[in-house]
PLY file of the C-alpha trace (Angstrom):
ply
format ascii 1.0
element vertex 78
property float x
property float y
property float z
element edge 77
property int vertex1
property int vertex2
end_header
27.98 -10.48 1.77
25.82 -9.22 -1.18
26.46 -10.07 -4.68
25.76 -7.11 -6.24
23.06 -8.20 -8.00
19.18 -8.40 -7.62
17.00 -9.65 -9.35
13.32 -8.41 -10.60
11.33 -9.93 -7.51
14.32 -8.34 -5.04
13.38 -4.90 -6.23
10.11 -5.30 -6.44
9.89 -5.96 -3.06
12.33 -3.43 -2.43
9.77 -1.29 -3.71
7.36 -2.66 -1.17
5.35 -4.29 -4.68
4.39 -7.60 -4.98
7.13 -9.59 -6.39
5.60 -12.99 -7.42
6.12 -13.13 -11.33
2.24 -13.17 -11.69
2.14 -9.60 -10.25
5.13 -8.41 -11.75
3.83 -9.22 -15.31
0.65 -7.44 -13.96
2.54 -4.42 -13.00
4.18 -3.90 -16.14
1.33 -4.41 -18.47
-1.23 -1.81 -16.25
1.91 0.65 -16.97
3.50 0.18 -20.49
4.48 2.54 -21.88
6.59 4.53 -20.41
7.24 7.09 -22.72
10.39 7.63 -23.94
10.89 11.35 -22.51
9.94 10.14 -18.55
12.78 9.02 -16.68
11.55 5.70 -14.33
11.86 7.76 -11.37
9.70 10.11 -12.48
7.41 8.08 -13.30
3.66 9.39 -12.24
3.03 5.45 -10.46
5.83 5.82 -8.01
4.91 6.97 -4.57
7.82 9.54 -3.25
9.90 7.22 -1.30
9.58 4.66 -4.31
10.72 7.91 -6.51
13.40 8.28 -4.23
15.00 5.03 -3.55
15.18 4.32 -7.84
16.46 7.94 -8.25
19.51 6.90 -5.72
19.60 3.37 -7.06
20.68 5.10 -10.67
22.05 8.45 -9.19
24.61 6.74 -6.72
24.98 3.60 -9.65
24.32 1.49 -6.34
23.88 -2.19 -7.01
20.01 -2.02 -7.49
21.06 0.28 -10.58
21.53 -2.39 -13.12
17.92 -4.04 -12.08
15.96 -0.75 -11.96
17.75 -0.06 -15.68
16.01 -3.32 -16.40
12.38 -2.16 -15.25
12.76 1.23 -17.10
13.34 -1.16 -20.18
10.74 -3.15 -19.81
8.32 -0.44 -19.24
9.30 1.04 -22.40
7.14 1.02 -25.96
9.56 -1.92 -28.11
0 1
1 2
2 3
3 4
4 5
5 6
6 7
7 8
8 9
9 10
10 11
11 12
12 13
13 14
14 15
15 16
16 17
17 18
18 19
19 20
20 21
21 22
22 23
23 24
24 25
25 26
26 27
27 28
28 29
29 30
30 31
31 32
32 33
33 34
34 35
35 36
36 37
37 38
38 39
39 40
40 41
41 42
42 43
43 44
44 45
45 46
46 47
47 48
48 49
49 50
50 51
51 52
52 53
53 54
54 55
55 56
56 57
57 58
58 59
59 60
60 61
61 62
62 63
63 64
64 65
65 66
66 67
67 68
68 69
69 70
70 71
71 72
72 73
73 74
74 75
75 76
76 77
């Protein structure tokens, strides 16, 4: 049965990224910031099905919401 939650590597690889922390650290620095007016699925990175699978994620508050929340935080200028 599944949890309900995932964790940074889980959607990363969800995301068919690398998910070793190494890469994910990578990954956020080569696309900080986000600005504040782009929503994380529209992000200009994403390829369509990535697009797609966080716009359900948040759309559908599925259990890869929370997580994908997370990203768009950490993506965005402190």
């Amino acid at each position: 049965m599944d949890a309900g939650f995932h964790r940074f590597s889980e959607l990363f690889a969800q995301l068919g990224l690398a998910n070793d922390p190494a890469s994910i650290g990578r990954f956020i620095a080569s696309h900080t910031p986000l600005p504040g007016g782009v929503r994380l699925e529209d992000a200009p990175f994403w390829t369509a099905a990535q697009a797609q699978f966080l716009r359900d994620a948040v759309g559908q508050d599925s259990d890869w919401a929370e997580v994908s929340d997370q990203l768009s935080a950490a993506l965005r200028p402190s």
